[in-house]
C-alpha positions as CSV (number, residue, x, y, z in Angstrom):
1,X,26.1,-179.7,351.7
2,X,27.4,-177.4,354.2
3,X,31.1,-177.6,355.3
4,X,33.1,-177.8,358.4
5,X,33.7,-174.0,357.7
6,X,30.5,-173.1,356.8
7,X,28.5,-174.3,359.8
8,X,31.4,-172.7,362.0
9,X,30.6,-169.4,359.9
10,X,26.8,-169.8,360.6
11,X,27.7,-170.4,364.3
12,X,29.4,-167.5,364.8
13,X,27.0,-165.2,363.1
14,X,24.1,-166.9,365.1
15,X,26.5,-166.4,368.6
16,X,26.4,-163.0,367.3
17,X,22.9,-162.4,366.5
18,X,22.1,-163.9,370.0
19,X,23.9,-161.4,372.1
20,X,21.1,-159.1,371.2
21,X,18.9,-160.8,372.7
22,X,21.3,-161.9,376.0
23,X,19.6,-158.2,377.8
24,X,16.3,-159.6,377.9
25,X,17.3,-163.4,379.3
26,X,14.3,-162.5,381.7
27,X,11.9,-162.0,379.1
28,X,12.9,-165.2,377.6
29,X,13.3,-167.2,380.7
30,X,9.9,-166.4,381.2
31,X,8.8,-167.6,377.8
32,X,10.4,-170.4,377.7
33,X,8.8,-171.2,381.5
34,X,5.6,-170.9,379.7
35,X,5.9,-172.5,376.8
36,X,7.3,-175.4,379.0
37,X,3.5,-175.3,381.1
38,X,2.1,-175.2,377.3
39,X,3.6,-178.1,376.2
40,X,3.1,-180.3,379.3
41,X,-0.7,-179.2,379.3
42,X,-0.8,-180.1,375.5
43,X,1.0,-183.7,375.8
44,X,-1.3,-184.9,378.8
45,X,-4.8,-184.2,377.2
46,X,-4.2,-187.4,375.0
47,X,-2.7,-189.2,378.1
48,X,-6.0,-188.2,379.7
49,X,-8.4,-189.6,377.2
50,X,-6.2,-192.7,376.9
51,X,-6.9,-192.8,380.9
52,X,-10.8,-192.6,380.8
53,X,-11.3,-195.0,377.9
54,X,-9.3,-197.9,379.3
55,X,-9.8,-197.2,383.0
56,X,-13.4,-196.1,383.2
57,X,-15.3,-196.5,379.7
58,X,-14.4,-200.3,379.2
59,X,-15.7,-200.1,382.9
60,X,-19.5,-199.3,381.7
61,X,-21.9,-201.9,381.0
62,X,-25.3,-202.1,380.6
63,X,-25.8,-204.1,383.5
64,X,-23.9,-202.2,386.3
65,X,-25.5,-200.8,389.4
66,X,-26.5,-197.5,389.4
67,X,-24.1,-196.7,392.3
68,X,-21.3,-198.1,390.4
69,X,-21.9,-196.3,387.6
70,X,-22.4,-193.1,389.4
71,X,-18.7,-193.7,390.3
72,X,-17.5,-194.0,387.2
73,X,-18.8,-191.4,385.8
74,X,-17.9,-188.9,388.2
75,X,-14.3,-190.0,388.1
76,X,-14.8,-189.3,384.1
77,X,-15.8,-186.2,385.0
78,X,-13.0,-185.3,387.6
79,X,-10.8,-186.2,384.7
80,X,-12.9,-184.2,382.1
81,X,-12.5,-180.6,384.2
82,X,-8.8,-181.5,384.6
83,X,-8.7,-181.8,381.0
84,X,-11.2,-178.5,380.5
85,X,-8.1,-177.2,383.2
86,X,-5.0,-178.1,380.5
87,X,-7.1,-176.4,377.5
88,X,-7.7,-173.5,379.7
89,X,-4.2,-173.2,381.3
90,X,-2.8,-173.7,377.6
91,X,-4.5,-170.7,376.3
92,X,-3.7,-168.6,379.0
93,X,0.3,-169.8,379.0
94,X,0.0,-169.3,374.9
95,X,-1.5,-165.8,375.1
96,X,1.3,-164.5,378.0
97,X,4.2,-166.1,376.0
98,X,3.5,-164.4,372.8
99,X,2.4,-160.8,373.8
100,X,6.1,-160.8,376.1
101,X,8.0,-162.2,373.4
102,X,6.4,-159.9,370.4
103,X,7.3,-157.3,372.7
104,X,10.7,-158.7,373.2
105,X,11.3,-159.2,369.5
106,X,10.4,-155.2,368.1
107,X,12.4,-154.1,371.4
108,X,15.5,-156.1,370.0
109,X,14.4,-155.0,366.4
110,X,14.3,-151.2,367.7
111,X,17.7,-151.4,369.3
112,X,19.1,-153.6,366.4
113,X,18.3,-150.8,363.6
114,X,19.2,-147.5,365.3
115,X,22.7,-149.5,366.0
116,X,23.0,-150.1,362.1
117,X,21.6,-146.9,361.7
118,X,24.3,-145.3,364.0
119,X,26.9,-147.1,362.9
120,X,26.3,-146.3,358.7
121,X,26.0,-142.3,360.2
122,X,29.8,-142.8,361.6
123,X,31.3,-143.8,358.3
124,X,34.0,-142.2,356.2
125,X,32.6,-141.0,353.1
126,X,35.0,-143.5,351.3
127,X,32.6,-146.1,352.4
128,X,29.2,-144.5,350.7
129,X,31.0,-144.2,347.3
130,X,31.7,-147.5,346.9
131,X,27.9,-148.8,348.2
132,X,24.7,-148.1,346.4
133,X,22.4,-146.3,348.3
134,X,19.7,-149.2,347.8
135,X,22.0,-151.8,349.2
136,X,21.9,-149.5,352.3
137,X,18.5,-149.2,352.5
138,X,18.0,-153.0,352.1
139,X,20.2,-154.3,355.0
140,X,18.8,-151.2,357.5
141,X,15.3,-151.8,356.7
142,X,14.5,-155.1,355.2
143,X,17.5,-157.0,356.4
144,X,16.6,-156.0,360.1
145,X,12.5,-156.9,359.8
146,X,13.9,-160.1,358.2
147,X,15.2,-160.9,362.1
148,X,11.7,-160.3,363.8
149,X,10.6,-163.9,363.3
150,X,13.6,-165.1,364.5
151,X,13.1,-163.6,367.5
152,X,9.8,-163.3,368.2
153,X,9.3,-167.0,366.9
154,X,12.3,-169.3,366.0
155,X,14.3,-169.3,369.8
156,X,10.9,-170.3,371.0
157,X,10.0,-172.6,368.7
158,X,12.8,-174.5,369.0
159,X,12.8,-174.7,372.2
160,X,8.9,-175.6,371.9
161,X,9.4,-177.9,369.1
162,X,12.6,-180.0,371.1
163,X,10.9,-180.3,374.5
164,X,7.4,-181.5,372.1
165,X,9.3,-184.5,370.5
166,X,11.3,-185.6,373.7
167,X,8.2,-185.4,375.4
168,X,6.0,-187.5,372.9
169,X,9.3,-190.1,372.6
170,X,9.0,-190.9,376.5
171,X,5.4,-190.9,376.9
172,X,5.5,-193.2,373.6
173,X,8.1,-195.3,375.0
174,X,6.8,-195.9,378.5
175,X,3.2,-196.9,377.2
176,X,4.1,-199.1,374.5
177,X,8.1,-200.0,374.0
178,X,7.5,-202.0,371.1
179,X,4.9,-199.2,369.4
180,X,7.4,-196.1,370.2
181,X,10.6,-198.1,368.4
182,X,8.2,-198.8,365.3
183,X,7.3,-194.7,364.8
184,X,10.7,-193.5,365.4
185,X,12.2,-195.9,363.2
186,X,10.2,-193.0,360.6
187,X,12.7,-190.7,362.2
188,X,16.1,-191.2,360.5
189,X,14.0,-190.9,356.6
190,X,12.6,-187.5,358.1
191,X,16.0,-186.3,358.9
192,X,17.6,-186.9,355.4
193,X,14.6,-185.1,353.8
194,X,15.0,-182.1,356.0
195,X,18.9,-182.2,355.9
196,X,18.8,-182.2,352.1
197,X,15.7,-179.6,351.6
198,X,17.9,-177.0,354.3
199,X,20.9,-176.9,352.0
200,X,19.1,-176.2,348.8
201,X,16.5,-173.4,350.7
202,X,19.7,-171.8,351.7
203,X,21.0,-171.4,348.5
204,X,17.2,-169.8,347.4
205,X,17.4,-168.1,350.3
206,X,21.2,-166.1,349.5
207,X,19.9,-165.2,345.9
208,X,16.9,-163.8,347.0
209,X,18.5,-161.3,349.5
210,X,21.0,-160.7,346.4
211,X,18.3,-160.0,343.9
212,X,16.0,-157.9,346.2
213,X,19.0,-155.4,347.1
214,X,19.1,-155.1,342.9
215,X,15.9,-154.2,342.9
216,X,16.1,-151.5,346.0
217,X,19.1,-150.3,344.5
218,X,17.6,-150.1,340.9
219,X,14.0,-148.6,342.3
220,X,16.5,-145.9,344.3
221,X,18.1,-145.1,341.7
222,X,15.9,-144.6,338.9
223,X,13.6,-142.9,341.0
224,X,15.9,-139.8,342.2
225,X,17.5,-139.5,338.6
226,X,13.5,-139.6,336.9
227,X,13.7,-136.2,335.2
228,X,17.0,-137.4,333.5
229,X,14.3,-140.6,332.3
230,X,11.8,-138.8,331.0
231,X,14.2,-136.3,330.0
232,X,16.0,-138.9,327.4
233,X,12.8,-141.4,327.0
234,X,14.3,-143.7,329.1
235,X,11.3,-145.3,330.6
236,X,11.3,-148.8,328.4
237,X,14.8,-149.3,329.0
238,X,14.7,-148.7,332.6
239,X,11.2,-150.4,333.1
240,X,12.9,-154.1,330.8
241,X,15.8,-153.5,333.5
242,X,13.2,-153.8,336.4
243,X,11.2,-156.5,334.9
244,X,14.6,-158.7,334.4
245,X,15.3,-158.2,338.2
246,X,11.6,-159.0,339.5
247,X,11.2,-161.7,337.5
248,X,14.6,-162.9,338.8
249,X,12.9,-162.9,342.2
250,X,9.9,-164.1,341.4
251,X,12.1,-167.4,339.4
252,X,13.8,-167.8,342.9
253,X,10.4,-167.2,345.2
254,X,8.8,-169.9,342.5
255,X,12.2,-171.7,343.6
256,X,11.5,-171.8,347.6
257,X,7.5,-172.5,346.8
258,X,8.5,-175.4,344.7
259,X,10.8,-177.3,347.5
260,X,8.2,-176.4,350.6
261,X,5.7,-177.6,348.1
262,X,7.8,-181.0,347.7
263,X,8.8,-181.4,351.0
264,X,5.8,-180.8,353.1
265,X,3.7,-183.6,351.1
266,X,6.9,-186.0,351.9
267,X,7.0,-185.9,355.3
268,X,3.1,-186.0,355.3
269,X,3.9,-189.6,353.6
270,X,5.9,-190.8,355.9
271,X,3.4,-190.0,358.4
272,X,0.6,-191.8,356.6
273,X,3.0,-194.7,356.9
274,X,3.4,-194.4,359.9
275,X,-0.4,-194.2,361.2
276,X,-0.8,-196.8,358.6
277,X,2.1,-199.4,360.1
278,X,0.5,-198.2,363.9
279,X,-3.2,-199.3,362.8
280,X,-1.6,-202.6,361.2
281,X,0.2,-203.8,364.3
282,X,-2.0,-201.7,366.8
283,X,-5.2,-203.0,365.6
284,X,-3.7,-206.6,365.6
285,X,-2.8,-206.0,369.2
286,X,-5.9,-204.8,370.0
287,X,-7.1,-208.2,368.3
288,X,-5.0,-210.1,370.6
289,X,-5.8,-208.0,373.5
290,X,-1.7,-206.9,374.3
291,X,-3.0,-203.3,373.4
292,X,-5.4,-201.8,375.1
293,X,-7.9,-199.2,372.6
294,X,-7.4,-196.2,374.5
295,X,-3.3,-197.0,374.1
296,X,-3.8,-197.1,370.7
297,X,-6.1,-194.0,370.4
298,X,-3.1,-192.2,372.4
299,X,-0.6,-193.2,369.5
300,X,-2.5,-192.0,367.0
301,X,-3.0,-188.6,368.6
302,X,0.5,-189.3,369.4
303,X,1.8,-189.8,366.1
304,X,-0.2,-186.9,365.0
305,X,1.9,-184.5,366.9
306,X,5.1,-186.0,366.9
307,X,5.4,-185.0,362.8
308,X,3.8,-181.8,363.5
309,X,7.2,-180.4,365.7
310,X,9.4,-182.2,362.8
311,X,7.5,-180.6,360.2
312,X,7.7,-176.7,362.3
313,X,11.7,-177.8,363.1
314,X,12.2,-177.8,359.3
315,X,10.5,-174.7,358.5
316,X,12.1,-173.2,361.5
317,X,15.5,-173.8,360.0
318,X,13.7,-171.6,357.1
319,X,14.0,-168.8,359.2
320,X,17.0,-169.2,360.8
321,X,18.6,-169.9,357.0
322,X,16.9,-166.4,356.0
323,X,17.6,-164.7,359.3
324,X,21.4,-165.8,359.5
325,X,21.4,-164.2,355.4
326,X,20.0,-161.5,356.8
327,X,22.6,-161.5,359.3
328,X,25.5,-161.6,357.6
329,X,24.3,-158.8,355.6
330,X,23.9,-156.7,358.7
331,X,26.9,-157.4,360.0
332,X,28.9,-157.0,357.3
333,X,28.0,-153.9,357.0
334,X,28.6,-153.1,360.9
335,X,32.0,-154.6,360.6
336,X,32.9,-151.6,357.8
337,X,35.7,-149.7,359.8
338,X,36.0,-145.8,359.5
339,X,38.9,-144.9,357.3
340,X,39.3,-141.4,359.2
341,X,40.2,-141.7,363.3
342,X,39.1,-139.6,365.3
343,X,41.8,-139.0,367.8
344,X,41.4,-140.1,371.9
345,X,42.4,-137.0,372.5
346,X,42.2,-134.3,370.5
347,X,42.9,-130.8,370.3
348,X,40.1,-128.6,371.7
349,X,40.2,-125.2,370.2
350,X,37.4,-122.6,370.3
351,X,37.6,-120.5,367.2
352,X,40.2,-121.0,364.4
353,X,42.5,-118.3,363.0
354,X,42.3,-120.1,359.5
355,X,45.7,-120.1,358.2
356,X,45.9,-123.6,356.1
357,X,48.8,-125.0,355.0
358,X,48.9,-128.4,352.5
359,X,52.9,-129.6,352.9
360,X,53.5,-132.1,350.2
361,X,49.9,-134.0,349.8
362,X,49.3,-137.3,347.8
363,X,45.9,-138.6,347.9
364,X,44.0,-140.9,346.2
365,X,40.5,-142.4,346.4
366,X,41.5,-145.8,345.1
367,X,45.0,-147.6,345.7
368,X,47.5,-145.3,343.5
369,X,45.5,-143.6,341.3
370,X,46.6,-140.0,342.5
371,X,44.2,-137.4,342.6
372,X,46.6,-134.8,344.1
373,X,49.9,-135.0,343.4
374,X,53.0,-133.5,346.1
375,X,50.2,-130.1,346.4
376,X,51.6,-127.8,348.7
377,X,50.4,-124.3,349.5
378,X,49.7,-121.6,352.4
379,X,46.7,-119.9,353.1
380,X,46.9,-117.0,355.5
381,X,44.4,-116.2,358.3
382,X,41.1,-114.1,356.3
383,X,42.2,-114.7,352.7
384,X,40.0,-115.0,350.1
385,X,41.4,-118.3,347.7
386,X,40.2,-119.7,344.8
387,X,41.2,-122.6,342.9
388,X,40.4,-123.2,339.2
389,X,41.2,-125.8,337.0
390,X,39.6,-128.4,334.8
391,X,36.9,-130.7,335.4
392,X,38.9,-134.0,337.3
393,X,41.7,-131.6,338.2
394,X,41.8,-132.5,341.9
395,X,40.3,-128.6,343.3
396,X,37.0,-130.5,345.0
397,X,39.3,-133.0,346.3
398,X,41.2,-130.4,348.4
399,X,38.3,-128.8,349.8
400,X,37.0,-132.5,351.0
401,X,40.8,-132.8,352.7
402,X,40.3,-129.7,354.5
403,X,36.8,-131.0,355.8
404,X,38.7,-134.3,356.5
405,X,36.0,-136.4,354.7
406,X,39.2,-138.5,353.6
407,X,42.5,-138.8,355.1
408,X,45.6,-138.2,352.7
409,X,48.4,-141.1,352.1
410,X,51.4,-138.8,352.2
411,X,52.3,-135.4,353.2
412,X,50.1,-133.3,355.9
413,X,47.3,-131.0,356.3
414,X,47.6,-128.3,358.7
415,X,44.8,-125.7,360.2
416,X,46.7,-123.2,362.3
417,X,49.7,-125.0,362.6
418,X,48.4,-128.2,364.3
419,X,47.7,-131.4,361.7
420,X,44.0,-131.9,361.4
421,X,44.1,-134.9,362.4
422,X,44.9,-133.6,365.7
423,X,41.7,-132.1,365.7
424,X,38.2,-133.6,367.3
425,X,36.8,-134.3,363.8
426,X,33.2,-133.0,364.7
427,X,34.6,-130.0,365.9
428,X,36.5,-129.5,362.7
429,X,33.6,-129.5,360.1
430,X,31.7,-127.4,362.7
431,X,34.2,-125.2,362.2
432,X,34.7,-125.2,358.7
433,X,31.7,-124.2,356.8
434,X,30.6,-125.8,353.3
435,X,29.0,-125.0,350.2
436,X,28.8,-127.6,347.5
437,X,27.6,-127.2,344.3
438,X,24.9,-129.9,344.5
439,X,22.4,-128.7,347.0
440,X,20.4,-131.1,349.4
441,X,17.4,-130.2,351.1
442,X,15.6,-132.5,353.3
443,X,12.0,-132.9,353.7
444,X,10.3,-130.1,356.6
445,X,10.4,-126.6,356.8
446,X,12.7,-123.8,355.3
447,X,14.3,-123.2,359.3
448,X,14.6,-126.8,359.7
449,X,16.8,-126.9,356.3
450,X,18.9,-124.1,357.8
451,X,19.1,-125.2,361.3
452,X,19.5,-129.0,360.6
453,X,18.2,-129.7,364.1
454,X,21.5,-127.8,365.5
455,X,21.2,-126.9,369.2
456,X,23.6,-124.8,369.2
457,X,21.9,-122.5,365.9
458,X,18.4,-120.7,366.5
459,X,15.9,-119.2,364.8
460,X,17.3,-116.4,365.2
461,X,20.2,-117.3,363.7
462,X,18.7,-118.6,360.7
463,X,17.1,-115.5,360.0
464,X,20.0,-113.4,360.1
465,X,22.1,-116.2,358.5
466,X,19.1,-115.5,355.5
467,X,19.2,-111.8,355.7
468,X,23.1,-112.2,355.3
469,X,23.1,-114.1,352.3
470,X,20.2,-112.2,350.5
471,X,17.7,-115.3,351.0
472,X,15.6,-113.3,353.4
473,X,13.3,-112.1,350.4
474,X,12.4,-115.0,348.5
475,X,12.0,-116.9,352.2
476,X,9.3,-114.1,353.1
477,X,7.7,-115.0,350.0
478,X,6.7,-118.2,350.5
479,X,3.3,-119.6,351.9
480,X,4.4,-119.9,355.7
481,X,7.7,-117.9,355.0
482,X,10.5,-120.1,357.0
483,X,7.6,-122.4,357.8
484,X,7.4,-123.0,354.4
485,X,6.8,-127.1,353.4
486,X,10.2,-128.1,351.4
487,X,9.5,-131.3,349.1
488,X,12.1,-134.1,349.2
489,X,15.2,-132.5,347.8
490,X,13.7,-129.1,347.3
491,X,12.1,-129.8,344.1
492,X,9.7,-126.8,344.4
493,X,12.8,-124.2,344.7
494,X,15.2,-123.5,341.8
495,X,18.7,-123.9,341.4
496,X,19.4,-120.8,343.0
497,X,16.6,-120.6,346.0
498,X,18.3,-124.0,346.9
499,X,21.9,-122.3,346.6
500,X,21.1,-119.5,348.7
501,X,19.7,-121.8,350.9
502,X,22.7,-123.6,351.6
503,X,24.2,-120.8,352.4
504,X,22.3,-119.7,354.8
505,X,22.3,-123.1,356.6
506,X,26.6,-122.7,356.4
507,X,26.8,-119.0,357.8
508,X,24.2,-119.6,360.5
509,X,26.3,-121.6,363.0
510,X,29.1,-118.9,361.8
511,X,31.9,-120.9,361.5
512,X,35.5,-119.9,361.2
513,X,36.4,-120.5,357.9
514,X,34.3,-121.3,354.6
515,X,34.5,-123.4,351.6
516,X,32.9,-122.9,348.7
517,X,32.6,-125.8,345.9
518,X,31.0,-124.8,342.8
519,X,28.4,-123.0,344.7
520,X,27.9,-120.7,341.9
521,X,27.5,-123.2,338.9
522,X,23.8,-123.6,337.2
523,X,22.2,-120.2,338.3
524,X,20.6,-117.3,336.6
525,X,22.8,-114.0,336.2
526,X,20.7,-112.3,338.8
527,X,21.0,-115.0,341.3
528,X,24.5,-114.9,340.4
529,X,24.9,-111.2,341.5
530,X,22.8,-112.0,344.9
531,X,25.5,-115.1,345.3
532,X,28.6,-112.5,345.2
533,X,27.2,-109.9,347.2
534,X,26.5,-112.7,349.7
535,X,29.9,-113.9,349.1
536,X,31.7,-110.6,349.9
537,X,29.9,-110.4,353.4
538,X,30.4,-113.7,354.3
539,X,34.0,-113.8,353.3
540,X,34.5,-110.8,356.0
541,X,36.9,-111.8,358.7
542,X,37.1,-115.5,357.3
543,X,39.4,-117.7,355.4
544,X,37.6,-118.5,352.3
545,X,38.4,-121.1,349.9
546,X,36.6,-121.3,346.4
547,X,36.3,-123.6,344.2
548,X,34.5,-122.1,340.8
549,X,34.1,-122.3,336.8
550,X,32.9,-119.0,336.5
551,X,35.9,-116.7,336.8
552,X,33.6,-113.6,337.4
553,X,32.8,-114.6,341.2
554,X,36.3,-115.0,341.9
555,X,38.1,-112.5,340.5
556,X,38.8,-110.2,342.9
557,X,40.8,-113.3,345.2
558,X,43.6,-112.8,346.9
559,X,45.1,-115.5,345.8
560,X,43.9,-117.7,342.3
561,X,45.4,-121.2,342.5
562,X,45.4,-123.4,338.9
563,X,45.3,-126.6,339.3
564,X,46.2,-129.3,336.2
565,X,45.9,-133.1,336.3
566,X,46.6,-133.0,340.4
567,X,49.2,-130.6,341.2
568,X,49.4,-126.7,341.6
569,X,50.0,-125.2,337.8
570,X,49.8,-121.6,338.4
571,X,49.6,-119.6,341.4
572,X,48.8,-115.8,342.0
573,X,46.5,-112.9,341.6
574,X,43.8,-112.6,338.6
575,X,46.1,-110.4,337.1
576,X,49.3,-112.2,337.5
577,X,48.0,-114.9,335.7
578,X,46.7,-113.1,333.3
579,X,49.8,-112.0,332.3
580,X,51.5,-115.1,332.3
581,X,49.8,-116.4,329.3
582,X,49.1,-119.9,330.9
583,X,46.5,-122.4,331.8
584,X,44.0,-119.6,333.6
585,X,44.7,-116.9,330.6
586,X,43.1,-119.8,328.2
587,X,40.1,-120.6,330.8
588,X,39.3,-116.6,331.3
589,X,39.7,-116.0,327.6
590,X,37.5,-118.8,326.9
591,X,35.0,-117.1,328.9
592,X,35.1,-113.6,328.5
593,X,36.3,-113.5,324.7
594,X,33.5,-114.5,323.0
């Protein structure tokens, strides 16, 4: 049974959900106007047959006069065309209503999604390394289609169903006082049916949305990691993983078929009851002549329709149960805050000199667990610095902090002076140009992977950015040369077309400093010796921070920073720490001494 606190919960998330649709009150205003003409028409056709059999048919005998006959039936058929005028007027009403409202609905769905949408693009990057990508996916995509029938069909059917029942209850009521109290006296048993089969579809309802977000998240994934799969004969594990998860939705959508199946054939008892307790005590009226036939042909019809609303009110609650699911989903995730703030007003600068300073930084990705502990360090304007260190030693993290895809917990970060969180943060990372080690590629062409759809970067740009970076030749070679097709994640380019990729796509809107993280790990020698020639060029005139295991592409930095277990170890020049005999001695030895 639902609580005080959960209705107030489902309230609230239904207020919410509304206020989408609050734009287009003219839309639904005019809906609802029709849906009110489609209802009237639909409730007086039974009136109207009631009307000719008791008024005019019980009229007719075999031995009326032809003139008198003549006048009933052409008051029959005045009746018949105003009935043939409800049937006509109800399909026209029903047509209108549903091609504005369908409209309605994917214009709320549109708006809805490229909200969610905008919103996830505006998080920190704290927030996607917590949440599996096909949890994402779920709640922008399926979560958000899981709202169309509640717009397109729920508000309206609850408003169709509502005005259906009072209608049929006062028409009821006013022919027959005695018949209307004996069919809603059906009422109350239909209520605790439907009360008791909404709290346990809800419950179906929650465990499906759980399970299904599994099952993205699994099929997401296992499908971008595939080669690792195949790779280590995966594929039974992974596939028993899968089948556990779909047969755990198809135990719960057994589940859902299993109550509708039980409580549809219920209420479809109690209407048989009902009919049957009307033809009892209707008929013996009849008998008796205190019920006329066409009264009692009205009930029925009546009767008919009067479960029918109950029955659509029921299965509407479906929807609104999945829909509100749905919803909470949705705005769970739109009620994620960013953990870096932009400032209102920030510092606008055009170019930067690139002189970084790090004063005493702690950071951490989760609660205490430091990842950097009190770093400080100075990085003039045009120096060329790389940090080393093991594998967890904090040197990623650093570059990330410069980027200010995280904001430090103690200490400060400075970029000419001014704290970067003075900065406008777009500004910032337009400034400061990255190369990670993992390469992405998006599905399009070879300039739209360098461009990235950046106004302010053409193609000229990307060509020379190419020709910089010593991608120019293997971009020529391609089919279509930078019109080349690029597959989802660059499969079709290796390791080190990819790389050089990526740094064409960072040099090209020529920023004012550069990162480099790992960009030289898992290539061949000779795309190695492309990588530092590109390096040397692009490190002209620009602060460049690099973050490398192989020694040999950073040995000629200014300044070599060793970092152990979070904090600065060593600091100098290649040979300065070579002839300490410390932490980088070991890692240089350890490639070069073999």
């Amino acid at each position: 049974m639902i609580n005080k606190r959960g209705q107030l919960i489902n309230t609230k998330v239904m207020g919410r959900l509304l206020r989408y649709a609050y734009p287009h009150w003219r839309s639904f205003f005019l809906v609802f106007g029709l849906i009110l003409l489609m209802t009237i028409t639909s409730l007086a056709q039974p009136r109207l047959v009631q009307w000719i059999i008791d008024n005019h048919l019980v009229n007719l005998s075999p031995g009326m006069e032809e003139g008198a006959v003549r006048q009933e039936l052409f008051q029959i058929g005045i009746i018949a065309l105003t009935y043939l005028g409800t049937v006509l007027i109800n399909f026209g009403s029903n047509y209108a209503h549903f091609w504005v409202l369908n409209k309605t609905g994917q214009t709320i769905l549109l708006n809805l999604r490229q909200e969610v949408y905008d919103h996830v693009m505006s998080l920190s990057m704290s927030f996607f390394d917590t949440n599996p990508l096909g949890n994402l996916v779920t709640r922008i995509t399926n979560d958000t289609e899981n709202l169309n029938e509640m717009f397109t069909s729920v508000l309206t059917s609850l408003f169709q169903n509502i005005v259906s029942i009072i209608g049929i209850i006062l028409i009821m009521l006013t022919m027959n006082f005695r018949l209307g109290l004996m069919v809603l006296a059906l009422t109350p048993a239909i209520l605790i049916i439907s009360f008791v089969f909404r709290n346990i579809i809800q419950k179906v309802y929650e465990e499906q949305r759980r399970i299904l977000s599994k099952i993205n998240n699994h099929l997401s994934e296992n499908l971008s990691g595939m080669n690792v799969i195949q790779m280590f004969h995966q594929e039974e594990k992974v596939y028993q993983e899968f089948d556990k998860a779909d047969r755990d939705y198809l135990r719960e959508s057994q589940r859902e078929v299993k109550y509708f199946a039980t409580y549809r054939p219920a209420v479809e008892l109690i209407r048989s009851l009902g009919i049957a307790l009307l033809l009892w005590y209707g008929g013996g009226g009849f008998i008796r002549e205190t019920i006329t036939f066409g009264i009692l042909y009205a009930y029925i019809e009546y009767i008919q329709r009067f479960f029918h609303p109950i029955l659509s009110l029921a299965e509407t609650y479906n929807v609104i149960q999945s829909a509100l699911t749905s919803s909470r989903r949705i705005f769970s995730l739109m009620d994620e805050k960013r953990t870096v703030i932009n400032q209102t007003d920030p510092i606008q600068v055009d170019r930067l000199m690139g002189k970084v300073e790090f004063d005493h930084v702690w950071f951490a990705y989760k609660g205490e667990e430091w990842v950097l502990k009190d770093v400080s360090f100075i990085i003039e304007p045009g120096e060329f610095v790389a940090f080393v260190g093991s594998t967890g030693a904090g040197k990623s993290s650093i570059m990330h902090l410069i980027s200010r895809f995280y904001d430090i917990q103690r200490g400060s970060i400075r970029i000419d002076g001014i704290d970067i969180k003075n900065f406008d943060e777009q500004q910032l990372r337009q400034a400061v140009g990255v190369v990670q080690q993992d390469v992405f590629l998006f599905g399009g062409t070879v300039e739209e992977n360098i461009t990235l759809g950046r106004e302010y970067v053409s193609r000229d740009d990307a060509i020379q950015a190419s020709k910089l970076v010593n991608a120019e030749t293997f971009i020529r070679r391609l089919p279509g040369g930078y019109e080349a097709p690029v597959m989802e994640r660059g499969a079709t380019f290796s390791a080190g077309q990819r790389q050089l990729l990526s740094y064409a796509r960072t040099v090209a809107a020529d920023p004012s400093m550069l990162i480099l993280d790992e960009a030289t790990a898992n290539i061949d020698t000779e795309t190695e010796l492309l990588i530092q020639d590109a390096i040397i060029k692009m490190s002209r005139n620009r602060t460049t921070i690099a973050v490398a295991h192989r020694i040999s592409t950073i040995a000629d930095a200014d300044k070599i920073i060793v970092m152990h277990h979070g904090e600065i170890a060593e600091e100098g020049t290649k040979d300065q720490l070579l002839e300490q005999d410390g932490i980088f001695r070991v890692l240089y030895e350890l490639q070069f001494d073999r």
